[in-house]
Phi, psi and omega in degrees: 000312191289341169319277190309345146300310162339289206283335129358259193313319173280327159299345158301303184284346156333271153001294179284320204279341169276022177262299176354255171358291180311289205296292171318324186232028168216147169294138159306111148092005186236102190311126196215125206300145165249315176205189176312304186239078184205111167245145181248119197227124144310117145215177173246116162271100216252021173252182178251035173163104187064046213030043151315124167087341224296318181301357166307164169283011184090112065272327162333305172319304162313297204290304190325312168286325156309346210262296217280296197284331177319288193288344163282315191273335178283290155304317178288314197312306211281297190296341173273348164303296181301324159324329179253024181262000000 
């Protein structure tokens, strides 16, 4: 169990620090050749999923995250139970 915790963290932190990176070394909206057909383009995906909602007001966000603790706190206890039988 504690593996996969590890392995958690370090992909959250892969994961930020090439967000880093990304904000910090690339122009928004300006594409930059890497290899012939391989381009790296900064953009923000302000929706919650293909912009889905993007035009929404910020409620999305919300429900989504109510969405997220219910099915964490309702569920995750009972699967880490049944993991451990």
């Amino acid at each position: 169990m504690l593996r996969w915790v590890w392995i958690s963290v370090l992909v959250i932190l892969l994961d930020q620090v090439t967000k880093y990176v990304a904000v910090s070394e690339l122009q928004l909206h300006q594409p930059l050749a890497v290899m012939p057909l391989f381009n790296l383009t900064l953009m923000y995906n302000t929706g919650a999923a293909f912009s889905f909602l993007s035009d929404a007001s910020g409620w999305q966000r919300w429900f989504f995250t109510i969405i997220v603790a219910i099915v964490f706190f309702g569920a995750g206890p009972r699967l880490i139970a049944y993991s451990q039988v």
